[in-house]
C-alpha positions, 0 to 999 in steps of 0.5 A: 500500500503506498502513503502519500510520501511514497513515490508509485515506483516504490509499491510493491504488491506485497505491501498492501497485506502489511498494515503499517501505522501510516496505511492500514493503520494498527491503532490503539485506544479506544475508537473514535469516528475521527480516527475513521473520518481522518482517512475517508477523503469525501468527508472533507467536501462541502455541499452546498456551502455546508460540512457534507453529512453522508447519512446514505451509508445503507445505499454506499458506503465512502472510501478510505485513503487506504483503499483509494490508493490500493486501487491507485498503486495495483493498476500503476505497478502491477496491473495484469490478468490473473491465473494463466501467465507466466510472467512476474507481473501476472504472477504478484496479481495472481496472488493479490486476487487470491490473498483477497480471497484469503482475506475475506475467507478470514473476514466471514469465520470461513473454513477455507478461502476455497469456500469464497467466490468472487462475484459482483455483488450481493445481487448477483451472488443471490441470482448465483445461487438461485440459477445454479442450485435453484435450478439444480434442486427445486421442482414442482411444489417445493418452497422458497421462504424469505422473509418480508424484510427482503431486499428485491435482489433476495427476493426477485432471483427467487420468484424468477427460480421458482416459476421456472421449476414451478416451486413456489415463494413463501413470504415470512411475516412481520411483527409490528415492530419490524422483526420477524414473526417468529411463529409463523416461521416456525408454522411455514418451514415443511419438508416441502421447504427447500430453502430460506433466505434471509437478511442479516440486516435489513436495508429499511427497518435495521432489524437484526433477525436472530439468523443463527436459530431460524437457520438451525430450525431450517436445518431440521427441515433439511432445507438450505439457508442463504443469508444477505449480509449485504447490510451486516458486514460493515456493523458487527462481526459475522462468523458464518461458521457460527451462523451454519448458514450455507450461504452467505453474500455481501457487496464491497461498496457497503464496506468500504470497498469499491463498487462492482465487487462481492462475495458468495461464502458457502459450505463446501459440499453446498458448493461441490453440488452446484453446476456452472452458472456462466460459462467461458474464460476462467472457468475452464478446464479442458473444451474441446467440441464434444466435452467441456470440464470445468475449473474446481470450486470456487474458481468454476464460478468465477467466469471471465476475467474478475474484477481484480482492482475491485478484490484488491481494493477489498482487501485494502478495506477489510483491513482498514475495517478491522483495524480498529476492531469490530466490536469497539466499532459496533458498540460506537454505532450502538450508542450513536443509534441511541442518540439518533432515536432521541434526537429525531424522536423531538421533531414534530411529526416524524415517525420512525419505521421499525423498533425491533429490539436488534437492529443496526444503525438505520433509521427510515421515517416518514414526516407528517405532510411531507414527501419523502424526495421533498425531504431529502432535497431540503436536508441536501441543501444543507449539506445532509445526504439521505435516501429517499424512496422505496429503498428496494423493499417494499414488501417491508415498507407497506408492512407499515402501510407506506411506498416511500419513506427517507432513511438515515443510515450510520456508520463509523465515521458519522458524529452525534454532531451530524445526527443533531444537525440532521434533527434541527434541519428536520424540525426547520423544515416542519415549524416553516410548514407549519407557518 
């Protein structure tokens, strides 16, 4: 990894898998958002003549310094194709791609890095999933459950699979505070359920469903368990090991990482039983016109050239995550979610959308006599970036009876000072209205 004193001539590809004081720091001492904001370069930009607030963190996540000049350094000192040279250059970026892999493996609780597979995103490690195992095991009759905090990309890869096979989606209700109904799951799950998908975090109400003992429940149903963590890798430690889930997935640019990169964790003999989903490139063995064999797992997955910068960069960003230690990380964001709950809970008018007892730092609201893009454009002009809409999830949102809310979501980097201006701002906003 190189520093800003560091000439590009100087970058060795090995470095990056180094955490030194100056790049992916080794810290000490207690957390704190302004040790995390220091190495983040957007936080730094007004907009529009005010400090920016990036409270859109559910939708993308900044990045670091660290990760920038990952990126920056593999493609000025050792930008090549990966696996099937010869050459030195080909060589280092091999092994920056598979320490990547390595990287996550350790990241997730995996037992090996063979269990990883490198994919664009969560999106298309669910469509993975669903076109490669989805195909391959369900038939007529049999039953998808996912739960109705779902984001749309683990919810319409599922219906898209179970109306080719003519298997069928189950949707799993809410409770009125936002988490599962744990009866009516328990009422759902059959031998006729083949799989339940699940998110570790939702995107909209912050819930954090009790993962570990709807899989093992599944489990007695011999049905398999794919969880999105999407929203749950960059707030608190996941061991999947721990979880027995036999899918996991996750997008980069939601931890700190660059866009177009993700990974699809799952057990080795879930894996070993799945079939090829795209073919051509890196995914071969031998092709000759009468018979193809493929690459062994998890490279068979992985077709084409990858996005090598993107594992380099989420390598980087893992590091940098985890410097400063994850629980310290989760128990800042708990108390900043406290704080946020009481400030906006003094603005007039404004109801927050799920309370569930476990959730991550997300808040998503309505504002009396407001629209939520109407919302969002007026915080934008004082420098507040939130997401207004349907969020992706709209089974969750007209759980509460609503298409379109705004939502607030944290990360380690946000202040209690950004929560009150985002407050003060709301409450303007409803004292002009009501002038």
């Amino acid at each position: 990894m190189t520093t800003p004193d560091m000439p590009w001539g100087a970058y060795a590809p090995g470095m990056a898998q180094q955490p030194t004081a100056g790049g992916v720091a080794t810290r000490s001492g207690q957390f704190t958002p302004e040790a995390a904001r220091r190495d983040v370069p957007v936080l730094q930009r007004p907009v529009n003549g005010r400090p920016v607030a990036w409270l859109d963190n559910g939708a993308t996540t900044q990045k670091p310094r660290q990760v920038i000049e990952a990126l920056a350094g593999y493609y000025a000192t050792a930008n090549s194709n990966i696996h099937r040279g010869a050459h030195t250059m080909a060589r280092e970026a091999t092994e920056m791609y598979e320490g990547g892999r390595a990287a996550v493996a350790g990241f997730l609780g995996a037992p090996s890095p063979g269990t990883i597979v490198f994919t664009r995103g969560t999106t298309e490690a669910v469509n993975l999933v669903a076109q490669s195992w989805g195909r391959a095991n369900l038939g007529p009759g049999d039953e998808i459950l996912v739960s109705t905090l779902e984001h749309h990309s683990n919810i319409v890869p599922w219906q898209m699979i179970a109306k080719e096979r003519r298997a069928r989606v189950v949707p799993i209700p809410l409770l009125p505070d936002g988490s599962i109904d744990q009866a009516a799951y328990a009422d759902l799950l059959s031998f006729r359920t083949r799989l339940v998908a699940i998110s570790h975090a939702s995107n909209v109400l912050g819930t954090v469903p009790p993962v570990k003992e709807m899989t093992a429940l599944a489990h007695r149903y011999n049905a398999k368990v794919l969880v999105d963590g999407a929203q749950a890798v960059a707030h608190f430690p996941v061991d999947v090991q721990d979880l027995d889930s036999d899918f996991y997935v996750f997008s980069g640019h939601k931890l700190y990482a660059p866009t177009g990169i993700g990974a699809l964790y799952g057990k080795p003999e879930a894996l070993a039983a799945m079939p090829p989903w795209q073919g051509g490139g890196n995914m071969i063995d031998q092709v000759e016109f009468g018979r193809v064999t493929y690459a062994p797992v998890p490279h068979c997955f992985e077709a084409g050239t990858g996005h090598i910068s993107g594992v380099v960069g989420l390598k980087a960003a893992i590091d940098w995550l985890t410097s400063f230690g994850r629980e310290a990380v989760a128990a800042y964001e708990t108390a900043l979610l406290g704080h946020a709950r009481q400030a906006l809970a003094a603005v007039p008018g404004l109801t927050v959308l799920g309370e569930a007892p476990e959730k991550i730092a997300v808040l998503t609201f309505t504002l009396a006599g407001q629209d939520p893009v109407t919302v969002a454009r007026w915080l934008d002009q004082e420098g507040i970036a939130v997401r207004a809409g349907h969020h992706c999830a709209q089974p969750s949102l007209r759980h509460y009876g609503v298409e379109a809310a705004t939502r607030a979501s944290l990360a380690l980097y946000n202040t209690a000072e950004e929560v009150d201006r985002l407050a003060a701002s709301l409450t303007r906003l409803q004292t002009q209205a009501a002038a």
